[in-house]
C-alpha positions in Angstrom: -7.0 26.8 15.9 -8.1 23.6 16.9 -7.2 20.7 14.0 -9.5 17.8 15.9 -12.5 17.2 14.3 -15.7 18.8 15.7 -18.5 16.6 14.6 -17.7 13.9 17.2 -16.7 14.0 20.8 -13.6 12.5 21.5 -13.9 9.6 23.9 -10.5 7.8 25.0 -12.1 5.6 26.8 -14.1 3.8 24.5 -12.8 0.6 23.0 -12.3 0.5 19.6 -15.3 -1.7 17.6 -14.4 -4.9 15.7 -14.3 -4.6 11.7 -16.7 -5.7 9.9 -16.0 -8.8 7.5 -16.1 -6.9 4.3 -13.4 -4.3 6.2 -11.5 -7.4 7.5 -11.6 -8.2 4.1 -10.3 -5.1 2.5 -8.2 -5.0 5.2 -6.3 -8.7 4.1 -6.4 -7.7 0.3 -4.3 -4.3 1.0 -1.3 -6.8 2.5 -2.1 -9.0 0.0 -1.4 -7.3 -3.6 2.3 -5.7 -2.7 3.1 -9.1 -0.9 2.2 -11.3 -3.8 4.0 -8.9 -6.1 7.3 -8.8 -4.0 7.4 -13.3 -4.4 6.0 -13.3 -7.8 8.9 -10.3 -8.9 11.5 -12.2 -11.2 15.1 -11.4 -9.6 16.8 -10.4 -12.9 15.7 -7.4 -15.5 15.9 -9.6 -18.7 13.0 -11.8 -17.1 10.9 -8.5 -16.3 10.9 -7.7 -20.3 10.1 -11.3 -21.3 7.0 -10.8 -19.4 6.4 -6.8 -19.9 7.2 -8.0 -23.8 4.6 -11.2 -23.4 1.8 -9.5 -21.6 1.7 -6.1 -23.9 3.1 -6.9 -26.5 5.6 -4.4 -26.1 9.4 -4.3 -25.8 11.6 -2.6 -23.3 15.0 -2.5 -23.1 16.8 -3.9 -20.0 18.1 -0.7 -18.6 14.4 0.4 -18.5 13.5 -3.3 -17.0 16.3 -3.1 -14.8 14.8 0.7 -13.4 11.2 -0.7 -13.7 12.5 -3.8 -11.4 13.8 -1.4 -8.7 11.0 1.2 -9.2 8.0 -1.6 -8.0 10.3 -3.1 -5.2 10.6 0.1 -4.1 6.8 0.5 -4.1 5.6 -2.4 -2.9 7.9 -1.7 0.4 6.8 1.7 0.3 3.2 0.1 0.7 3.8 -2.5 3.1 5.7 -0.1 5.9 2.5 2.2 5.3 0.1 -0.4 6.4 2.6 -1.5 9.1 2.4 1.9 10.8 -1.0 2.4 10.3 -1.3 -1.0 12.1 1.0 0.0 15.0 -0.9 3.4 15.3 1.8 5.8 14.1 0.3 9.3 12.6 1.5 9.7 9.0 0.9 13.4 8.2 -0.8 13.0 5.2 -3.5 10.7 6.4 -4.9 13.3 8.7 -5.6 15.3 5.1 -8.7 13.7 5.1 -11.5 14.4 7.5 -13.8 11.7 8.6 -16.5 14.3 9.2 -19.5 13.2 7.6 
């Protein structure tokens, strides 16, 4: 069983087309959101309550800050070495889930 997609013919000589600006842009926003969140994280969990407690409203204690703290860090890397290897061209298995077949 062949897992390449049949609805286009596989060229490897053809160079790959430039983005378009609204992809470029896209493109700039996806490295954008988990870097801002990364400098704008406060370093200790009592400061991530006062502003989970000022933005909702809601308290949380500072075991669950503390675990919420690590929990986007965590994330945010997560996303940023995903776009990285994307960049550098490696295959992540489940990106090839999706078929670009129209």
């Amino acid at each position: 069983m062949n897992s390449r997609c049949c609805c286009r013919a596989s060229a490897p000589t053809e160079e790959p087309r430039p983005l378009a600006p609204l992809q470029r842009a896209r493109e700039a926003v996806r490295w954008l959101i988990p870097g801002v969140i990364l400098i704008a994280m406060p370093k200790c969990p009592m400061c991530v309550a006062a502003y989970i407690a000022l933005f909702t409203g809601v308290g949380i204690s500072l075991t669950a800050a503390a675990s919420l703290r690590i929990l986007v860090l965590a994330l945010c890397l997560a996303t940023i070495a995903v776009l990285a290897a994307k960049r550098a061209g490696v295959v992540i298995p489940w990106s090839r889930l999706r078929s670009r077949c129209p």
